[in-house]
C-alpha positions in Angstrom: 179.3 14.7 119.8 181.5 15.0 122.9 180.0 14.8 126.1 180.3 14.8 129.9 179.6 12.7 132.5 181.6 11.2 135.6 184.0 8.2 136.8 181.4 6.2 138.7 179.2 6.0 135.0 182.1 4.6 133.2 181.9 1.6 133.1 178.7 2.1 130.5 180.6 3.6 127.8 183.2 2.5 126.1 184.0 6.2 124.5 184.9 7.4 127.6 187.8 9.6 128.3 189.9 10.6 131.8 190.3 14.2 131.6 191.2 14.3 135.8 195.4 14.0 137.2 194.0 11.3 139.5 191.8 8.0 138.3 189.5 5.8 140.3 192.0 2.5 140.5 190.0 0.8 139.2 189.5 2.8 135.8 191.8 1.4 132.8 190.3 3.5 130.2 191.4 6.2 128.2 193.0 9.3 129.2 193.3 12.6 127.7 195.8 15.0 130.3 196.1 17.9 128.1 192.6 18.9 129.9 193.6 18.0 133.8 193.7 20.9 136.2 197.2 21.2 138.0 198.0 19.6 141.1 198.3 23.1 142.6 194.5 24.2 141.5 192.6 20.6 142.0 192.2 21.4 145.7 191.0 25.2 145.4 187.6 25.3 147.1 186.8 29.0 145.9 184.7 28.4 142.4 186.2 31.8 140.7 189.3 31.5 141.8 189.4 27.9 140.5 187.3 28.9 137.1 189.8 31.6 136.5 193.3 29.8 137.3 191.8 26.8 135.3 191.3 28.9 132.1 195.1 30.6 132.6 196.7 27.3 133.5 195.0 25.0 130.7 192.3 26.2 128.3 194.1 28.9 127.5 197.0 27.3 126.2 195.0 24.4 124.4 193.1 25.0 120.6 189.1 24.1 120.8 189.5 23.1 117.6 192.1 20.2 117.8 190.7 19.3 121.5 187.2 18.7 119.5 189.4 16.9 117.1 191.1 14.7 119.6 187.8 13.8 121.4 185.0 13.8 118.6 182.6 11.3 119.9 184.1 10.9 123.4 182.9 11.1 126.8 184.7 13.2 129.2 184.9 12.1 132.8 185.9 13.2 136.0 185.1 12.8 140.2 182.4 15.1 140.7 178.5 13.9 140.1 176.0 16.3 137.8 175.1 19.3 139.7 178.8 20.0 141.6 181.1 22.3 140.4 183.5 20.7 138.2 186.1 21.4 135.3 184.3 19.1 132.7 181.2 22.3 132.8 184.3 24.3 132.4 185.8 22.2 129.2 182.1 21.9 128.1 181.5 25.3 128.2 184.7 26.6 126.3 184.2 24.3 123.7 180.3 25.4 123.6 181.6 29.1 123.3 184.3 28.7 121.1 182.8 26.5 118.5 179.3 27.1 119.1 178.2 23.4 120.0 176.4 21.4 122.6 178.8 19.6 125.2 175.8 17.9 127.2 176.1 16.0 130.6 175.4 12.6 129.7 172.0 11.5 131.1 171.4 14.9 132.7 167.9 16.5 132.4 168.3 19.8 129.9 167.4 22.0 132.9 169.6 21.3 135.1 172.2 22.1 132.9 171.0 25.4 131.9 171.1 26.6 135.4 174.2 25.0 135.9 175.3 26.9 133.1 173.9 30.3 134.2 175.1 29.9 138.0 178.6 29.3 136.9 178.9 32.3 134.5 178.8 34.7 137.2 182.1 33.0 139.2 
């Protein structure tokens, strides 16, 4: 099962997986930069305008199905904490579409996510 969660957790889990351009310093884990927003897009504050150059820049040049390959098992991390808008939800949620599984936020309640979920499909 892949999952999400962010830097500040990682030092828990030793599936983890970078999936940011920048690290915390102090972070020697694994990376995976096939799933890093671009420079250019990391500092867009607009959610939509982010959501949409995110999926033309990366996920739409990437295959769910060798991504879920490469990172079976793994924990995908980046900056933001559960509840802010963040490119994991958007990896989560393409690879939720696209191969119909669960990509949950590690140690989030259920609920939370849903909402997330449902707020974000409308940017």
């Amino acid at each position: 099962m892949i999952q999400t969660s962010y830097y500040q957790k990682s030092g828990s889990l030793p599936n983890a997986v970078g999936i940011s351009q920048g690290m915390p310093k102090w972070y020697k884990g694994e990376l995976y930069k096939k799933l890093a927003p671009p420079w250019e897009i990391v500092k867009i504050g607009d959610e939509a305008t982010f959501r949409r150059l995110y999926h033309e820049m990366v996920l739409y040049h990437l295959n769910p199905v060798h991504v879920a390959d490469d990172l079976g098992g793994k924990v995908l991390l980046c900056w933001e904490l559960p509840g802010q808008f963040c490119h994991r939800w958007l990896v989560a949620e393409w690879l939720e579409k696209n191969l119909l599984i669960e990509v949950p936020e590690l140690d989030a309640p259920k609920a939370t996510r849903s909402i997330q979920r449902e707020l974000w499909s409308f940017l």
